[in-house]
C-alpha positions in Angstrom: -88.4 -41.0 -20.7 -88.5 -44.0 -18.1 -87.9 -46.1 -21.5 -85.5 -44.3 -22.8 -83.5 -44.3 -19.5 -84.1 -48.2 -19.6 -82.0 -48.5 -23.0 -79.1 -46.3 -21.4 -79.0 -48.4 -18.8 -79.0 -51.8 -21.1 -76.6 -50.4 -23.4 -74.4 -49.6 -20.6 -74.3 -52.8 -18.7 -74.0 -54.5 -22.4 -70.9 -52.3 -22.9 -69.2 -52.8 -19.4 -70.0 -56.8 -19.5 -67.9 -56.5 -23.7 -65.2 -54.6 -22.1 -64.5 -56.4 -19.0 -61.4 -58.8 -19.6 -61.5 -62.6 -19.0 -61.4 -64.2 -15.6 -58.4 -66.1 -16.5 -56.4 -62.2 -17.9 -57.5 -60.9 -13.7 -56.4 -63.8 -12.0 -53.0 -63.9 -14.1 -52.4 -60.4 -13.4 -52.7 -60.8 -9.7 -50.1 -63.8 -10.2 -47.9 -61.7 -12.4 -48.2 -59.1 -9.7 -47.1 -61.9 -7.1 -44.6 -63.2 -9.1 -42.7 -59.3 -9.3 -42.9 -59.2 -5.6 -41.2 -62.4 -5.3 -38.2 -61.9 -8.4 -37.5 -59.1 -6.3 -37.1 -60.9 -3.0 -35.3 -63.6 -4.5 -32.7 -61.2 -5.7 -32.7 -59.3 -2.4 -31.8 -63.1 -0.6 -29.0 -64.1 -2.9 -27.7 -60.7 -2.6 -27.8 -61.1 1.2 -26.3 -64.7 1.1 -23.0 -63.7 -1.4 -22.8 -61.1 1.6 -22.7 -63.6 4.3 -20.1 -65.5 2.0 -17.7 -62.1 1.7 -17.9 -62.4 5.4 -17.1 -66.2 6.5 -16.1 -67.8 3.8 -15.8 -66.8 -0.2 -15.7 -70.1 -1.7 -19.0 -71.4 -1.2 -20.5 -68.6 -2.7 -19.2 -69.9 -5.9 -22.1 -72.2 -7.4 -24.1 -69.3 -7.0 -22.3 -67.3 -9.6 -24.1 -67.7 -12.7 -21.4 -68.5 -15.6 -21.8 -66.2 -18.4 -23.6 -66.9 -21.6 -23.1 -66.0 -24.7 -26.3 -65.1 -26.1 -27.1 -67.7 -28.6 -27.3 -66.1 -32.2 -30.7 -66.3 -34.0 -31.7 -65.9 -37.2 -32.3 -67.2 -40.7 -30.0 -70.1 -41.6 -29.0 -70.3 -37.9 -29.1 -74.2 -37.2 -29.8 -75.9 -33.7 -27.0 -77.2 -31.7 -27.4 -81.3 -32.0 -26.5 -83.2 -28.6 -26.3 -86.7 -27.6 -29.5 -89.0 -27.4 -31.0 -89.8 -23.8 -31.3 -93.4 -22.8 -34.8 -94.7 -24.5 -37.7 -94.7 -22.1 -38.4 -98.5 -21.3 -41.9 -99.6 -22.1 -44.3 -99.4 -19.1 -45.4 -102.8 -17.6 -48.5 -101.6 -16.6 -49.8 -98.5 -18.7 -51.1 -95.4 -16.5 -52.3 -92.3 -16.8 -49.3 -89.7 -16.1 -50.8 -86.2 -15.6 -49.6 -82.3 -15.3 -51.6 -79.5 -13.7 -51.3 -76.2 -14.6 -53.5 -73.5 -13.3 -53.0 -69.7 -11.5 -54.1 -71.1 -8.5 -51.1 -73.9 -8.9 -48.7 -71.1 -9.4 -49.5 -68.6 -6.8 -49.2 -71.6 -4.7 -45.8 -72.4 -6.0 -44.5 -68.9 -5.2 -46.4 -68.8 -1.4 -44.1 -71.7 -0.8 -40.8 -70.0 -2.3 -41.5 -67.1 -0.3 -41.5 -69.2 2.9 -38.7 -70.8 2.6 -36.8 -67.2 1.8 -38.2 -66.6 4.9 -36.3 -69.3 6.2 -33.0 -68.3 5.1 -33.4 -65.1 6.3 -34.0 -66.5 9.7 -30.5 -68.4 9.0 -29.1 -65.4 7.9 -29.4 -64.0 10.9 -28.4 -66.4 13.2 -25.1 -66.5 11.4 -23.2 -63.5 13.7 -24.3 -65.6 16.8 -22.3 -69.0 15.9 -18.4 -69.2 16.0 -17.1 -68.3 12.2 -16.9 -72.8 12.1 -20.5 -73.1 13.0 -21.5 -70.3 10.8 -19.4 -71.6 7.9 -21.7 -75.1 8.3 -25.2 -73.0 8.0 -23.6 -71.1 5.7 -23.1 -73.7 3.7 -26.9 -75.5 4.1 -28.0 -71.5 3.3 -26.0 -72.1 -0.2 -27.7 -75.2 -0.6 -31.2 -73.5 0.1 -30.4 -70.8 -1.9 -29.8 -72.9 -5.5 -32.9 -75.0 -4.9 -34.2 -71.5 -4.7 -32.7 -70.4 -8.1 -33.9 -74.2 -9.5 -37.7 -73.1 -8.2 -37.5 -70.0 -10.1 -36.9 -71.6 -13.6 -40.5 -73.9 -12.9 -42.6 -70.8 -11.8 -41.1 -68.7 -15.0 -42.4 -71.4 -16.7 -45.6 -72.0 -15.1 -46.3 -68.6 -15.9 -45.3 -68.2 -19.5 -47.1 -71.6 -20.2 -50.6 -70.3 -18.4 -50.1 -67.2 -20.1 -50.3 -69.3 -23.6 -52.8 -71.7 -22.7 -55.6 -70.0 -20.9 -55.8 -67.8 -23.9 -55.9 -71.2 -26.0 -58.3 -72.5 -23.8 -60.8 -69.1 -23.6 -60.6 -68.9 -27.6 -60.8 -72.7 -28.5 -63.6 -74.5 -25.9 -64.8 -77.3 -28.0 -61.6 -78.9 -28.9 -60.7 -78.9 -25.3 -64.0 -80.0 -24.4 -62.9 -83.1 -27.1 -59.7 -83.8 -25.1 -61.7 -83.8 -21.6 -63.8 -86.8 -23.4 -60.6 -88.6 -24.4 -59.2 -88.1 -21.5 -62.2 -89.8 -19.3 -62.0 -92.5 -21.3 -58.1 -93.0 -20.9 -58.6 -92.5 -17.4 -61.2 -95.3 -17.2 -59.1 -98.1 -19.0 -55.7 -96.8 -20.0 -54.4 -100.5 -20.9 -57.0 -100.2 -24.0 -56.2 -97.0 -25.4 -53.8 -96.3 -28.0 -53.2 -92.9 -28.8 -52.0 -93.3 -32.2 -55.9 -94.3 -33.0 -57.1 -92.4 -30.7 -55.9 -88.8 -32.2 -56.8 -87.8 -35.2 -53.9 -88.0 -37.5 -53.8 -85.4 -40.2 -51.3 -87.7 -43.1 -49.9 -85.5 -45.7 -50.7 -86.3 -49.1 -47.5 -86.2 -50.5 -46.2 -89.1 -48.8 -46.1 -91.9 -51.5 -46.1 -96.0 -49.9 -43.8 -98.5 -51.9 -44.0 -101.5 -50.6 -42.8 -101.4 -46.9 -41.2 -98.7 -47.5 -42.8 -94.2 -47.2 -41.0 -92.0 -49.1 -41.0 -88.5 -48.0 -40.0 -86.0 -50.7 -38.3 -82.3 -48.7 -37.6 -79.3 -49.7 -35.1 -77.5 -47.5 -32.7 -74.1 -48.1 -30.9 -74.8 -45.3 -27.2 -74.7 -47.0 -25.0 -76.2 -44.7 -25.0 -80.3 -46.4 -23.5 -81.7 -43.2 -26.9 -80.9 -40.7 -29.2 -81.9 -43.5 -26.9 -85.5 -43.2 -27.7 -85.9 -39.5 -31.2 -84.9 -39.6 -31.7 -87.5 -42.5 -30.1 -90.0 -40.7 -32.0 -89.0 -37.5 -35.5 -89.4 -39.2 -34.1 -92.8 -41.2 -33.1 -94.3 -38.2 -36.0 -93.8 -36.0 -38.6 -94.1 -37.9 -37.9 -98.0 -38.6 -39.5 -101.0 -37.4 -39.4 -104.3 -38.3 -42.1 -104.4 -41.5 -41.5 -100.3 -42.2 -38.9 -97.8 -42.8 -39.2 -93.8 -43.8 -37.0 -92.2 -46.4 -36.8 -89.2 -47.0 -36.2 -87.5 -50.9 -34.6 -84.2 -49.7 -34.2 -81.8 -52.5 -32.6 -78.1 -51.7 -34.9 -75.1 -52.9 -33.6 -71.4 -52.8 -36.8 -69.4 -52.7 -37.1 -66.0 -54.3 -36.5 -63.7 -51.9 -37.6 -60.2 -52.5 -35.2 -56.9 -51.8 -34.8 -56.8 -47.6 -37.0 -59.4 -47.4 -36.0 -61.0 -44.0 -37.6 -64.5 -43.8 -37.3 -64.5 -39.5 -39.3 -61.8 -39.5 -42.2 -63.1 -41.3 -42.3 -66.5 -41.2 -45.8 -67.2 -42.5 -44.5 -65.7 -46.1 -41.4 -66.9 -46.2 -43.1 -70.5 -46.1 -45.7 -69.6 -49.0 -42.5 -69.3 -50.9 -42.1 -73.4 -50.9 -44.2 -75.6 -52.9 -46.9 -77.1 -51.3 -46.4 -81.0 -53.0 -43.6 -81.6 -50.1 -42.2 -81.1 -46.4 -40.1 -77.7 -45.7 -37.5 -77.7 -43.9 -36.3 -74.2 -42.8 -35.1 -71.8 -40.5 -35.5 -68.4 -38.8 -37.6 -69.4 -35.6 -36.5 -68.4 -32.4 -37.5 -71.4 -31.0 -38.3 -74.7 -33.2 -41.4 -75.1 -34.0 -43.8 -77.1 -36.6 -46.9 -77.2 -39.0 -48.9 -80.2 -38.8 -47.8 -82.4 -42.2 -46.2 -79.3 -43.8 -43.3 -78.2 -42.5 -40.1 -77.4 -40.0 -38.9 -74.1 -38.9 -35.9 -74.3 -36.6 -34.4 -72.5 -34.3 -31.0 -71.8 -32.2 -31.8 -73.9 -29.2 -30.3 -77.4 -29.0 -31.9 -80.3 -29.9 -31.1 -84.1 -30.2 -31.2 -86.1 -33.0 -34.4 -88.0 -31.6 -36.1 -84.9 -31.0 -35.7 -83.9 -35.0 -37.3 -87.3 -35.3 -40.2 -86.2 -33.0 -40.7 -82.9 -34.6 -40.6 -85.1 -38.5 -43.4 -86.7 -36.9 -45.5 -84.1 -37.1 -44.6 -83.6 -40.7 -45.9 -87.5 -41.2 -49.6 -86.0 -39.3 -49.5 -87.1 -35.9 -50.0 -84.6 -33.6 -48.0 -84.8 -29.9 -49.8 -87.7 -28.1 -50.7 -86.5 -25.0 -53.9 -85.0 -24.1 -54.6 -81.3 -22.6 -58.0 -81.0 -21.2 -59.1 -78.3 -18.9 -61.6 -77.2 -16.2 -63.1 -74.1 -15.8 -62.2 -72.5 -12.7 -64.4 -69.8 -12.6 -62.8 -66.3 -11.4 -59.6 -68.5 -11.0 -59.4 -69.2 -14.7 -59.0 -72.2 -16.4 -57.4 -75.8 -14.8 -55.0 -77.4 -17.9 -54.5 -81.0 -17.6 -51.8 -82.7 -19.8 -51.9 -86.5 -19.7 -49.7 -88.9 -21.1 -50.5 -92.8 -21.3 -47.4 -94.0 -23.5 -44.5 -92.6 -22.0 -42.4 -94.6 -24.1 -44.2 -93.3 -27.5 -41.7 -91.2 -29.7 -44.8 -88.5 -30.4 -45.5 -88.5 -26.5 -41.9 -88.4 -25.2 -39.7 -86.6 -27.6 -36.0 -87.3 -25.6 -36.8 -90.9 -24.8 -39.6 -92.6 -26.9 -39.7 -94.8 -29.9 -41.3 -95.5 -32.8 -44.6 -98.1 -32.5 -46.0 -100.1 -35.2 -48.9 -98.7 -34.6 -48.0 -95.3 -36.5 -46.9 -96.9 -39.4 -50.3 -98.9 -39.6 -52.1 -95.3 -39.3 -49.6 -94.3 -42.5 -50.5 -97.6 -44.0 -54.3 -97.4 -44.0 -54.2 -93.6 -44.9 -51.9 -94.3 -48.1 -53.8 -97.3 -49.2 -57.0 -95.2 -48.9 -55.5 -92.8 -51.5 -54.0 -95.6 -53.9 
């Protein structure tokens, strides 16, 4: 009997510890729980504030009317929006080890601090029927001022969560390629003038890409039937991806896949890019937001891109991953710590807006190719 009791009782606790969710899942709902309390506050002080404005003075209210927008339409054969280049990054004199933390510790932190400085305003707020309407129309106008670097806060937190959201799951599920990327990025710490990250990552080279001379030829398939955005992303990719020994070109050929009755590719992306043939790049649509497949292919989406960022994004159809590490610590009942580091800054595959192609990739492409001739 005492035995039997014994395995009741193991098979419980055994049961409790399969069920019980990860420490990283509690700690983000208690953020997420945080995070509600303070949306709502933040929509209670901007309510509060266009209040004041009806009362002293209408106009400054105005910047913190949100224009309307149009939702953006989505979709398969919906194309990004292309905008203007940034100014290139200049290369570092001195190379160092840039780094982001992400954590729920970082974020509940982040929203503690918000929350004071509501409190602040609401102090202001307050004070307002004190002051003659001319005094109350110049704190009115500093509470304006608070108030949109309170909106500006709210976009990073949003993001903080979403992006712990992904990654602590990545982290939970995937330990031993992050425990890789803590290695690499001890080592980067200890003497980042001697790394370079396009030898230090391992670079995943397609095999379709055929060397002639100085020159890699990149056959493409694409379906995307509008000839004038498959000109600029050719000439995006051409352009960037050129040094002074080496040049990309890309063979793009169009390919209408055989899609079956109601068959709507956006909403199953993973078939709709079986339907390609596997002996070149695809380039396609019907994301929701761009994304890519290491050395196989592009799926875009509606957001708006620049014509260097399509050049970062073909990188990854060359086999080079983004160059920047993300390591993490573990935290415990807090969850995980994410660390992304970045050691180039002015590397095209580390900073997609402002970077530039090395040498160094096309030497990776070079000794890859002649490996396979």
């Amino acid at each position: 009997m005492i035995r039997i009791l014994l395995l009741l009782g193991l098979s419980t606790s055994l049961s409790a510890a399969q069920n019980r969710e990860p420490s990283y899942t509690t700690a983000g709902r208690k953020v997420d729980s945080a995070y509600a309390d303070y949306r709502s506050e933040l929509e209670t002080r901007i309510k509060q504030v266009h209040a004041a404005c009806r009362t002293y003075n209408r106009v400054l209210c105005k910047p913190l009317t949100p224009t309307p927008v149009r939702p953006a339409p989505k979709g398969y054969q919906v194309l990004p929006s292309i905008t203007v280049n940034l100014p290139r990054a200049e290369p570092p004199k001195h190379p160092r080890l840039e780094k982001t933390f992400y954590s729920w510790p970082r974020t509940l932190a982040f929203i503690e601090r918000e929350r004071a400085i509501m409190d602040e305003i609401h102090q202001q707020l307050g004070s307002l029927s004190k002051l003659s309407k001319p005094d109350a129309r110049v704190v009115l106008k500093q509470i304006v001022a608070g108030a949109l670097k309170l909106r500006q806060a709210h976009t990073v937190i949003d993001e903080h969560v979403k992006y712990n959201w992904f990654w602590q799951s990545r982290v939970d599920s995937q330990q031993s390629s992050f425990t890789k990327a803590a290695a690499l990025l001890a080592r980067a710490e200890k003497s980042p003038r001697d790394v370079d990250l396009a030898r230090m990552f391992d670079v995943q080279k397609p095999q379709y890409i055929k060397r002639i001379g100085s020159t890699f030829s990149v056959p493409v398939v694409t379906d995307i039937s509008d000839p004038a955005f498959i000109a600029v992303f050719k000439k995006a990719v051409e352009e960037e991806w050129r040094t002074e020994h080496y040049q990309v070109k890309l063979d793009i050929r169009t390919f209408s896949p055989k899609l079956p009755p109601g068959f709507d590719p956006s909403q199953n992306l993973d078939a709709h890019l079986q339907l390609f043939p596997s002996n070149a790049a695809v380039l396609t649509t019907g994301a929701l937001r761009s994304f890519e497949r290491l050395g196989s292919a592009i799926v875009l989406g509606p957001e708006r891109l620049t014509p260097r960022e399509l050049a970062h994004k073909f990188g990854h159809i060359l086999g080079f991953p983004d160059f920047y590490l993300r390591a993490a610590t573990d935290l415990g009942s807090s969850g995980y710590e994410i660390i992304e580091a970045v050691i180039e800054t002015d590397d095209l595959m580390a900073e997609p807006q402002r970077g530039r192609v090395r040498a160094s990739h096309f030497e990776q492409l070079q000794v890859t190719t002649e490996t396979k001739l």
